[in-house]
N, C-alpha and C positions, 0 to 999 in steps of 0.2 A: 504494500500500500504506500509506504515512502518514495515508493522509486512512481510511480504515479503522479503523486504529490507534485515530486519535485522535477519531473517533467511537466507538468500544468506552471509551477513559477517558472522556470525557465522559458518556457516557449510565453508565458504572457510576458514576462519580462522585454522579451524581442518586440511585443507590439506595441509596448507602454514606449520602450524605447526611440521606436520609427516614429510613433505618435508626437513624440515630443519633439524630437529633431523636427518635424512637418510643420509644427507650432513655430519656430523660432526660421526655418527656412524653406520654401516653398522648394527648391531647387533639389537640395541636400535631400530633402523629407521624402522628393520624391525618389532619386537615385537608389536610398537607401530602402524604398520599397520594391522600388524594382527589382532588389535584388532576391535571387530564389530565399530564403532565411528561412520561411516553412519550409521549405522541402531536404533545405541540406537540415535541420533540427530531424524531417523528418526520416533523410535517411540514414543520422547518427544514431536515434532513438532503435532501429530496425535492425542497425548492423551492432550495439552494443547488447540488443537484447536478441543477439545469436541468429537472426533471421535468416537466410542463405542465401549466397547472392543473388540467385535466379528471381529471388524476390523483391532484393532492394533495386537490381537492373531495372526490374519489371515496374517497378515504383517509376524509377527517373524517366521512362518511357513514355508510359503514359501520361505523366507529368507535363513531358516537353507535347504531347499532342491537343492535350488538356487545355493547357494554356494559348496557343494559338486563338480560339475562338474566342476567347475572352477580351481579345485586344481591339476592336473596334466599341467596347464599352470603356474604353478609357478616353475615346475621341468624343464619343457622342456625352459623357455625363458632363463633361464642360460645358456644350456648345449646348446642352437643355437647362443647365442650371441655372441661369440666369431668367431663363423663359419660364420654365413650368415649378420650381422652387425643390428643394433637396426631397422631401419624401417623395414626391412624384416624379423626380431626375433616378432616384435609387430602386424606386421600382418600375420606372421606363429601363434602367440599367438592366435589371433582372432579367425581364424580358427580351430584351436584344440581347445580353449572354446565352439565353438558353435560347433561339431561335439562331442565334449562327452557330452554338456544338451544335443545335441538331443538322443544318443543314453540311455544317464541316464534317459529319459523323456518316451521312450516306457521302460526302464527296472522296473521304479516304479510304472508303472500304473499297470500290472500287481500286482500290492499290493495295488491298488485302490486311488494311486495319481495320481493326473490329473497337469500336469505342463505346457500342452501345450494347 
C-alpha cells in the first residue's frame, strides 16, 4: 500500500509542478508539459514493478499513437476560448479529441494498427 501511496505523491507532485511553472511562464509551463513526464513516470513505475519489457515496449507504442490525435485539440482550445468560454472550450476539447482517435483509429488500421 506504501508503494501506491507514494506513487500517487510522486506523479501529482509532477502536475503540481508543471502547474506552477504555467503560473509564473506561459512558454516554460508549456515546454515542460509537453514533455512525455506521465508516460516516462509511467514506464518507471512498470519496469520497477518487474513488468516485462514486451509490456513497457507495448506501453511506449501505443503511447506515441495515442497521442497523435490528440494534437489538433491543443490548436483549436485557444482559438475557442476566447469565443465560447473554458467549460465549453474543454468540452468542445473533449469532443474533437475523441472524434479524431476515432477517425485516426480506422485510418491506421489500414496499416495494421489496431487502437480500438
Amino acid at each position: 500500500m506504501s508503494w501506491i501511496i507514494t506513487k500517487y505523491l510522486i506523479t501529482a507532485a509532477v502536475v503540481v509542478l508543471v502547474s506552477e511553472i504555467a503560473k509564473r511562464s506561459d512558454k516554460l509551463g508549456g515546454l515542460v508539459a509537453a514533455l512525455p513526464l506521465v508516460t516516462i513516470l509511467a514506464l518507471i513505475w512498470l519496469y520497477v514493478e518487474k513488468q516485462t519489457p514486451e509490456k513497457i515496449a507495448n506501453h511506449a507504442w501505443y503511447t506515441f499513437w495515442y497521442v497523435v490525435p490528440t494534437l489538433p485539440m491543443f490548436l483549436a482550445f485557444p482559438w475557442l476560448l476566447g469565443r465560447i468560454g473554458f467549460w465549453s472550450t474543454l468540452a468542445a476539447s473533449v469532443v474533437i479529441t475523441i472524434a479524431c482517435f476515432w477517425i485516426f483509429a480506422i485510418f491506421v488500421r489500414r496499416f495494421g494498427i489496431q487502437l480500438l
